[in-house]
KOLBA-73376 format. One record per residue (C-alpha): residue number from 1; chain; x, y, z. Coordinates in nm, 4 decimals, padded with zeros to 6 digits. Layout:
BEGIN
+-------+-------+----------+----------+----------+
! marse ! rovex !       px !       py !       pz !
+-------+-------+----------+----------+----------+
!   NUM !     A !        X !        Y !        Z !
...
+-------+-------+----------+----------+----------+
***
This chain:
BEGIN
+-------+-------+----------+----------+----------+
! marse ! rovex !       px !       py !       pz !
+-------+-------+----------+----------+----------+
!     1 !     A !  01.3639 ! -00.5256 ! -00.6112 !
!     2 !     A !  01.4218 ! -00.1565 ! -00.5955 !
!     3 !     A !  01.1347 !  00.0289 ! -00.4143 !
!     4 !     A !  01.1600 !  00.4305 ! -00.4261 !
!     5 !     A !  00.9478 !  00.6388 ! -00.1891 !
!     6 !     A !  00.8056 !  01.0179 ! -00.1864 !
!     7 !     A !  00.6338 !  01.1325 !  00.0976 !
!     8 !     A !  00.4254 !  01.4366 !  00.2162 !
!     9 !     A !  00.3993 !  01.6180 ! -00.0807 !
!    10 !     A !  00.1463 !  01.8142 ! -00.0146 !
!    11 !     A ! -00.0376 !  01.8905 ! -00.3340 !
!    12 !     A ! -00.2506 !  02.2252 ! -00.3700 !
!    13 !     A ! -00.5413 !  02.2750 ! -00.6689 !
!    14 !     A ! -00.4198 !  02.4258 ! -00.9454 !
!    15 !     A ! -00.3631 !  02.8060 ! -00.8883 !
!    16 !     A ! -00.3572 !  02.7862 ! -00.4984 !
!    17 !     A ! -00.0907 !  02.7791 ! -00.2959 !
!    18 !     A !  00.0971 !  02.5896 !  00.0578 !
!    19 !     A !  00.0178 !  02.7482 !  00.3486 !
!    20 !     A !  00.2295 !  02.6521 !  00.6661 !
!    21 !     A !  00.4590 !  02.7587 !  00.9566 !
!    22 !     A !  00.8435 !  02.7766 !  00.9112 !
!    23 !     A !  01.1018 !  02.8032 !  01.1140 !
!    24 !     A !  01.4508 !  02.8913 !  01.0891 !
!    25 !     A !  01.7485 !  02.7131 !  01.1711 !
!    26 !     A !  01.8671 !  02.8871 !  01.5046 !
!    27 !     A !  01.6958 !  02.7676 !  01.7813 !
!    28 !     A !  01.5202 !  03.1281 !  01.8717 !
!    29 !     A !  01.4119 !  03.1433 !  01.5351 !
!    30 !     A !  01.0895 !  03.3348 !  01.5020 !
!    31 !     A !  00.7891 !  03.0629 !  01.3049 !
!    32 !     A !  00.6359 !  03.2309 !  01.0304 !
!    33 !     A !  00.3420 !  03.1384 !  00.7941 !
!    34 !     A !  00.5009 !  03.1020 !  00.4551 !
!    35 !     A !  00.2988 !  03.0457 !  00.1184 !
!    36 !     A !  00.4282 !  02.8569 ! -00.1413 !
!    37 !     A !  00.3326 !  02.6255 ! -00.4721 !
!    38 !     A !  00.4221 !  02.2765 ! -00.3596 !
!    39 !     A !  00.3921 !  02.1150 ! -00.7347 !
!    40 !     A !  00.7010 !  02.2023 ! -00.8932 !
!    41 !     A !  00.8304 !  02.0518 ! -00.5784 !
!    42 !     A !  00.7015 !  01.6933 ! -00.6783 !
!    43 !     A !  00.8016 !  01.7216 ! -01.0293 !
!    44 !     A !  01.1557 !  01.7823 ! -00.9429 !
!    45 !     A !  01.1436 !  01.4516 ! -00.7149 !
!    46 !     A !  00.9607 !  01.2521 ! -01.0126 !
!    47 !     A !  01.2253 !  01.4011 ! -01.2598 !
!    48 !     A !  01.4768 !  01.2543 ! -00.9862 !
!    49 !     A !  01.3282 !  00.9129 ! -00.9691 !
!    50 !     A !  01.2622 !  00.8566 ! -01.3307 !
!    51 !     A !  01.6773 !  00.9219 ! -01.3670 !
!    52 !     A !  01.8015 !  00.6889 ! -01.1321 !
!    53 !     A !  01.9953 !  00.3856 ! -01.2171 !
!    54 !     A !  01.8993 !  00.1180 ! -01.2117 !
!    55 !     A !  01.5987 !  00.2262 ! -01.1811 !
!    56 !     A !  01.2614 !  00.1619 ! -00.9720 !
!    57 !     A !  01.0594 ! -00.1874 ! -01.0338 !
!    58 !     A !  00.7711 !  00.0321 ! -00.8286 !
!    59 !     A !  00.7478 !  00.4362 ! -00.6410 !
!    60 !     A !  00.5361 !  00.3989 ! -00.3197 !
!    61 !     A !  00.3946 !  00.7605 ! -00.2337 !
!    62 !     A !  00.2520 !  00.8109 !  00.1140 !
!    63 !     A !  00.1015 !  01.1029 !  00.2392 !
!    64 !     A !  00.0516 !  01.3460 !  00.3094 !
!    65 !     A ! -00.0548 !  01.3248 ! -00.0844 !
!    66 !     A ! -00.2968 !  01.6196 ! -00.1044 !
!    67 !     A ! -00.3880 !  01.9180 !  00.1747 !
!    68 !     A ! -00.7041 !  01.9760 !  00.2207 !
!    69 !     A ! -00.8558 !  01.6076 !  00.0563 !
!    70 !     A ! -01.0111 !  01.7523 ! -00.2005 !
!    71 !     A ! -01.0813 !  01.6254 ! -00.5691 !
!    72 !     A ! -00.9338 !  01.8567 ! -00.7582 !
!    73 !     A ! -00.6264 !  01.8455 ! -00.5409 !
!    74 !     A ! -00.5919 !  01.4736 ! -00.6324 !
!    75 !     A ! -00.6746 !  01.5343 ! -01.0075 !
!    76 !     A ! -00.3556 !  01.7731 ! -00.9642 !
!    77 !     A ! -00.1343 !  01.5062 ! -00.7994 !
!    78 !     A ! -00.2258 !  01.2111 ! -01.0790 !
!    79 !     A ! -00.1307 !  01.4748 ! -01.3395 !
!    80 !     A !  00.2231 !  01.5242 ! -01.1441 !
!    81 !     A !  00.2884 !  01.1722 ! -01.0963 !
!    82 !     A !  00.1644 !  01.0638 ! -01.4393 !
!    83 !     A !  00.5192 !  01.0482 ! -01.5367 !
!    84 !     A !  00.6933 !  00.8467 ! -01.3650 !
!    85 !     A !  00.8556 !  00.5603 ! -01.5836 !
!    86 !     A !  00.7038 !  00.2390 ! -01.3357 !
!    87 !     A !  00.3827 !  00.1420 ! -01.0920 !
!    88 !     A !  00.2904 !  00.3836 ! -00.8326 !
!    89 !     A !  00.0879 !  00.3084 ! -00.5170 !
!    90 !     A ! -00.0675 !  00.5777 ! -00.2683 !
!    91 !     A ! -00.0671 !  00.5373 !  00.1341 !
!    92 !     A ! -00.3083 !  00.8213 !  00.2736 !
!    93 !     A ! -00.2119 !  01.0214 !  00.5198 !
!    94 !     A ! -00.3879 !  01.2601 !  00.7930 !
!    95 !     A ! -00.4737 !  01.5415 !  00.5426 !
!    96 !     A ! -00.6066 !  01.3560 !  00.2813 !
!    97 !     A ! -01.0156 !  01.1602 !  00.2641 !
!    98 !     A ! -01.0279 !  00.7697 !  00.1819 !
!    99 !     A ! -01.3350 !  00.8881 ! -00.0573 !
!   100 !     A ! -01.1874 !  01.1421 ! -00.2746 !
!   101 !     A ! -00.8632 !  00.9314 ! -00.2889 !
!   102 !     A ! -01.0152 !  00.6001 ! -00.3478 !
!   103 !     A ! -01.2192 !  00.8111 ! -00.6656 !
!   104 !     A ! -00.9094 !  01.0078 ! -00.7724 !
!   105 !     A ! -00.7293 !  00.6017 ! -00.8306 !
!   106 !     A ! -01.0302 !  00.3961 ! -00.8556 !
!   107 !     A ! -00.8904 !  00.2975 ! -01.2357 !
!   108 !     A ! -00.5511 !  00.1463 ! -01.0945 !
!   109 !     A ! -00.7973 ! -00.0929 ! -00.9335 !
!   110 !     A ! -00.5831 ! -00.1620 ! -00.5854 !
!   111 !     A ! -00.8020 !  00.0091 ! -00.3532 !
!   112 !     A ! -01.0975 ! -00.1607 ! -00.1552 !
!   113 !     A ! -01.4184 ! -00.0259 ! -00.3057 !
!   114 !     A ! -01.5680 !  00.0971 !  00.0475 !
!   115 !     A ! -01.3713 !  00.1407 !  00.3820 !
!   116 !     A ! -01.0430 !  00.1516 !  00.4767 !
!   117 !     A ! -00.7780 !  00.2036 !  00.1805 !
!   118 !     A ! -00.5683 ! -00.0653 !  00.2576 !
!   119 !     A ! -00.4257 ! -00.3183 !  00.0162 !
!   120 !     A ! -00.1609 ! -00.6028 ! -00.0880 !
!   121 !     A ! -00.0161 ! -00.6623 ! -00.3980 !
!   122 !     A !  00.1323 ! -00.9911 ! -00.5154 !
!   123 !     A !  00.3153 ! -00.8999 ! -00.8806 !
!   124 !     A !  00.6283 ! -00.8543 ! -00.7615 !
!   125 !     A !  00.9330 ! -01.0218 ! -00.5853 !
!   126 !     A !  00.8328 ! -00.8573 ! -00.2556 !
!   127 !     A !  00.4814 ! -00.8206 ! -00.1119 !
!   128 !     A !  00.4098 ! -00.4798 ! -00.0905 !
!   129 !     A !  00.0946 ! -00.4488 !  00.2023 !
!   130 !     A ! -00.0259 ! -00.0965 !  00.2844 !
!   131 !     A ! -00.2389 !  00.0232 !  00.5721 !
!   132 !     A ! -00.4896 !  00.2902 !  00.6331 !
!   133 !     A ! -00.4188 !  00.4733 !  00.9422 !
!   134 !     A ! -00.6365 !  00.7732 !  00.8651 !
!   135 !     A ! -00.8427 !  00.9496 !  01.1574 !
!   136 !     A ! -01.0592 !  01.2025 !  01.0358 !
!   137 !     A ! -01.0109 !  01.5262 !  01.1434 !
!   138 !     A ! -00.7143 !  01.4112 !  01.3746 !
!   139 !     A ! -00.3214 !  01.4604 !  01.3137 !
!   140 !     A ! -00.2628 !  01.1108 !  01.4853 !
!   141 !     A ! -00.3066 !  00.7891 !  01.3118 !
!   142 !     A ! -00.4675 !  00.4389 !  01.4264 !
!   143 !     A ! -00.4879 !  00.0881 !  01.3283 !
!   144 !     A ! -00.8267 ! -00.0805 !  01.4710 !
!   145 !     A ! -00.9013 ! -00.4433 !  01.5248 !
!   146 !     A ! -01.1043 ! -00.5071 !  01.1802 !
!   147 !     A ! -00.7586 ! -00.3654 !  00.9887 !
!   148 !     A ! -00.5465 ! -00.5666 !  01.1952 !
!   149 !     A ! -00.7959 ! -00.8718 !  01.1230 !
!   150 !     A ! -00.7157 ! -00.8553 !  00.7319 !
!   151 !     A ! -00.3332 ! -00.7782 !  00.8002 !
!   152 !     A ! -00.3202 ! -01.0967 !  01.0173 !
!   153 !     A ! -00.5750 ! -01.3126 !  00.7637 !
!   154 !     A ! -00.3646 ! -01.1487 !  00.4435 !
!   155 !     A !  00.0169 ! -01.2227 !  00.6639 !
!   156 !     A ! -00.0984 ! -01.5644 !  00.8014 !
!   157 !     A ! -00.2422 ! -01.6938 !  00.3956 !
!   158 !     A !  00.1078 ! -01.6183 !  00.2386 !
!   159 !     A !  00.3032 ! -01.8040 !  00.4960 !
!   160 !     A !  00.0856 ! -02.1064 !  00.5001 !
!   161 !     A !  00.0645 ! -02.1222 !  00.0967 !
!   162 !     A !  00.4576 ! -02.1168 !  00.0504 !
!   163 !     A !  00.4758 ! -02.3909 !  00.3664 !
!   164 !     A !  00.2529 ! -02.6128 !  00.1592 !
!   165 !     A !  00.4278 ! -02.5371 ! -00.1471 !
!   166 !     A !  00.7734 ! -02.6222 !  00.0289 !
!   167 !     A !  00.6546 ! -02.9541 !  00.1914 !
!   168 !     A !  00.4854 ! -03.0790 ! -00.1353 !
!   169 !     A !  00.7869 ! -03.0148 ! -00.3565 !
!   170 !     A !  01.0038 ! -03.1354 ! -00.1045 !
!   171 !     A !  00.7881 ! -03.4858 ! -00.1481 !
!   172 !     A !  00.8065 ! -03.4563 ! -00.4940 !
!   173 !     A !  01.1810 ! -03.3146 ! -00.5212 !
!   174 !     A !  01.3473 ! -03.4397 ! -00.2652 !
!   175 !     A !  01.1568 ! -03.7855 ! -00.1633 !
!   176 !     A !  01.1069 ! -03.6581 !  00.1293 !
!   177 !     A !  00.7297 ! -03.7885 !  00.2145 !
!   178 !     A !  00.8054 ! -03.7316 !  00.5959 !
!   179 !     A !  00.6933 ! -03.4048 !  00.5351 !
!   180 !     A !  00.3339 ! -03.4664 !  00.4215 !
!   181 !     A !  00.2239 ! -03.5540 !  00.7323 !
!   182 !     A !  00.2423 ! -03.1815 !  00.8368 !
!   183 !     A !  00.0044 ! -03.0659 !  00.5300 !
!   184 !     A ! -00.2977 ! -03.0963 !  00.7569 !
!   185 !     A ! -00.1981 ! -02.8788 !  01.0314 !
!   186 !     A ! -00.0928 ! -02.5852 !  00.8161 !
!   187 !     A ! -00.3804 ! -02.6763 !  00.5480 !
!   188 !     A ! -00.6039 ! -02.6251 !  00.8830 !
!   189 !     A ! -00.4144 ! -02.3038 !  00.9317 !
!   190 !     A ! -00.4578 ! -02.1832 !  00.5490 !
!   191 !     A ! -00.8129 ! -02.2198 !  00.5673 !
!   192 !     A ! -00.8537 ! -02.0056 !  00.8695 !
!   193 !     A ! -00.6735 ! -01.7259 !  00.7150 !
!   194 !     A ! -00.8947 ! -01.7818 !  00.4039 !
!   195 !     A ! -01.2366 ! -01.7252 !  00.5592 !
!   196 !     A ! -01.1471 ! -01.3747 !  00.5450 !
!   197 !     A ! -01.3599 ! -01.1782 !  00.3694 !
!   198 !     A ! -01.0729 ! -00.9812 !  00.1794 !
!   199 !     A ! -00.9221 ! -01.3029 !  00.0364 !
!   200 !     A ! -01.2071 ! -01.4833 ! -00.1206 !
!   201 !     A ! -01.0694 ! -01.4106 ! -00.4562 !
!   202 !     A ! -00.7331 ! -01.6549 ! -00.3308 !
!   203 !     A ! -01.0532 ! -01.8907 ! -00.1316 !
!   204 !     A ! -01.2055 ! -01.9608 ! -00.4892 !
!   205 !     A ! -00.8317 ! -01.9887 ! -00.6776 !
!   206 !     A ! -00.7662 ! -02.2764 ! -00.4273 !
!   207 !     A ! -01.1342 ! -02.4315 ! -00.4548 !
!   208 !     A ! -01.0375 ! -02.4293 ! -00.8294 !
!   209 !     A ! -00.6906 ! -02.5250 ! -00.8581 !
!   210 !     A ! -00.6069 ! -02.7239 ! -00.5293 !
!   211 !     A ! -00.7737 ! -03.0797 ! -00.3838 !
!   212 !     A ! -00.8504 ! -02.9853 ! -00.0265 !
!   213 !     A ! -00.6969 ! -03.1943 !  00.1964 !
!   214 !     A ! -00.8486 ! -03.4059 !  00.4849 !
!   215 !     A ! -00.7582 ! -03.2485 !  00.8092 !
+-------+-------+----------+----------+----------+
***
């Protein structure tokens, strides 16, 4: 799987432009404010991405996505990234607001639909798990106890669903039935992760689809 990433790109409303300090290269170099349109800058990289071979199963683009977090600064980077040839996800960064985001890509249908913009998704040879480490109105970024909750719950689900899978097919497979007496323990471990909130769409796939085991 072939994962290409942009980052920080910094996207204006239309009509406006970049404003930030630059620096030269010597290391007296004077730091001036400098103005400039940060959009064509994008384009060029999407132009870039779209022409590589082999090319991208997915581009991941984490921020800074926007400056200021505004809507119309997001309705400006969807039109820039629009197209690109394969799936994009968003990671926010400090400059940009979970809100505005979260409206600006409600239709891709990855985000959360209140809180923290963080996110898994399953479609592809490799997990790809994001995190929200957003602090409003602060340049650093933090991960809190109920984010590291899901990451553990959403981490700890995947490994205990491909152990079961393992021992069962090595059972079926392999006659190997030595290994079903281990289904319990990690079936007790599965369920744990599964009382999560965030994963009771997987909770009611396995209610559906899988006999629960005695523990």
């Amino acid at each position: 799987m072939i994962i290409a990433q942009l980052s920080d790109p910094h996207i204006v409303a239309r009509g406006k432009l970049f404003r930030c300090p630059v620096q030269g290269v010597a290391p007296d170099a004077e730091r001036m404010l400098r103005e400039f349109d940060t959009a064509p800058y994008l384009a060029r990289a999407v132009t870039a991405v779209n022409q590589l071979v082999p090319r991208p199963d997915v581009t991941i683009v984490t921020g800074d996505l926007v400056d200021h977090g505004e809507p119309e600064e997001y309705e400006h980077l969807r039109a820039l990234l629009a197209p690109l040839s394969m799936p994009v996800f968003v990671i926010p960064g400090n400059h940009d607001t979970r809100q505005s985001l979260r409206e600006a890509f409600r239709s891709e249908r990855y985000f959360p639909d209140d809180g923290y913009l963080y996110y898994a998704i399953d479609d592809y040879p490799l997990r790809l798990i994001a995190l929200d480490t957003l602090v409003t109105g602060k340049h650093q970024g933090s991960l809190d106890d109920k984010q590291l909750a899901w990451l553990d719950a959403t981490l700890a689900a995947q490994r205990a669903s491909k152990i079961l899978g393992i021992f069962a097919r090595l059972e079926r497979r392999d006659h190997k039935p030595q290994y079903l007496r281990h289904l319990p323990r990690v079936w007790a471990y599965l369920q744990r992760s599964l009382a999560h909130p965030a994963l009771a769409p997987l909770a009611a796939w396995y209610r559906v689809n899988v006999p629960p085991l005695k523990v």
